[in-house]
Every structure is written in C-alpha cells, then in structure tokens.
C-alpha positions in Angstrom: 18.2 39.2 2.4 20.0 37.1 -0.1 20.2 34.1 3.0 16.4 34.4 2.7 15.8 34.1 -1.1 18.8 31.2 -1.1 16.8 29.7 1.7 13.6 30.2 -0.2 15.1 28.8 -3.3 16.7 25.3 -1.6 13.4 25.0 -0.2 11.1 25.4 -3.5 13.8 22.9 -5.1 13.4 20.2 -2.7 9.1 20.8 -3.0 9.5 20.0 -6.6 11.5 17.6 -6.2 9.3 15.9 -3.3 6.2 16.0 -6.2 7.9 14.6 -9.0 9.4 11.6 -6.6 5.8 11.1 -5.3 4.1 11.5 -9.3 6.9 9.1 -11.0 6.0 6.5 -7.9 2.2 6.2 -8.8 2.6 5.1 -12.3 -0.3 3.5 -13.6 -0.5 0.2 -15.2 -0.8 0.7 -19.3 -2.0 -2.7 -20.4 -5.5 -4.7 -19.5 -3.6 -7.5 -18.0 -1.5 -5.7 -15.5 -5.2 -3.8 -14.6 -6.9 -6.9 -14.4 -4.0 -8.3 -11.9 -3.9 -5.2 -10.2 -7.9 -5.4 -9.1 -7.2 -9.3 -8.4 -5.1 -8.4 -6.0 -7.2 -5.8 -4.3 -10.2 -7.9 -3.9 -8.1 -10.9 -2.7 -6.3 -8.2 -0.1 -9.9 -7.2 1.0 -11.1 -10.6 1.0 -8.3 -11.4 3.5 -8.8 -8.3 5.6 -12.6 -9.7 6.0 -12.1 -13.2 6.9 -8.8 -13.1 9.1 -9.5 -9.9 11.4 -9.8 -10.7 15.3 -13.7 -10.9 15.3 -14.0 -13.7 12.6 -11.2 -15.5 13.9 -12.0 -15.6 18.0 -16.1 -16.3 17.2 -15.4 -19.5 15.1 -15.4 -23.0 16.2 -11.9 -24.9 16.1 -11.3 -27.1 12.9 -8.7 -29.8 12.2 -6.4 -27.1 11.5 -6.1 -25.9 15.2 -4.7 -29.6 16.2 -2.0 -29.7 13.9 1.6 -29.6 16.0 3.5 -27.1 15.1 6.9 -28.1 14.7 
C-alpha cells in the first residue's frame, strides 16, 4: 500500500511540475512594443502561409525569377 501512495506521490510531483514548465513557457510580452512585434510577426507568418502554399504557387504564371540559375 505504501508502493502505491509513493507511486501516487512521484506521479502528482511530476503533474505539477509538467504545469508550471508549460505556464513559465507562455509568458506574455509586458510592454507595447514587444506586443506590437509580436502581432507583426503573426500577420507576416499568415501572410506567408497565404501566398506560398502549393495552390498559389502551381496556378501562377512563371516570372523572371523562375530563370535565374541556381548555382
């Protein structure tokens, strides 16, 4: 019974610790110019997810970029 309660404990301890690893992680930005880079960089990381998935890149036509060699 005491293997059980031990087992119990190691296991509550290592929940608790889990949660304040995952709560120190997602600290929040405290001034207006780390939010304001923060939401930059969001809408230029949706931005990009728009205009370079497969769809918008196979249905274009080719531009001077597509000639280049590569070296």
């Amino acid at each position: 019974m005491a293997a059980v309660g031990v087992l119990l404990g190691v296991l509550g301890l290592f929940a608790a610790l889990l949660c304040w690893k995952v709560a120190r992680r997602r600290s929040t930005t405290e001034s207006a110019e780390g939010l304001r880079i923060e939401q930059d960089s969001r809408v230029e990381a949706a931005r990009n997810k728009y205009q370079y998935n497969a769809l918008a890149q196979h249905n274009t036509m080719p531009n001077i970029g597509d000639y280049r060699s590569r070296k």
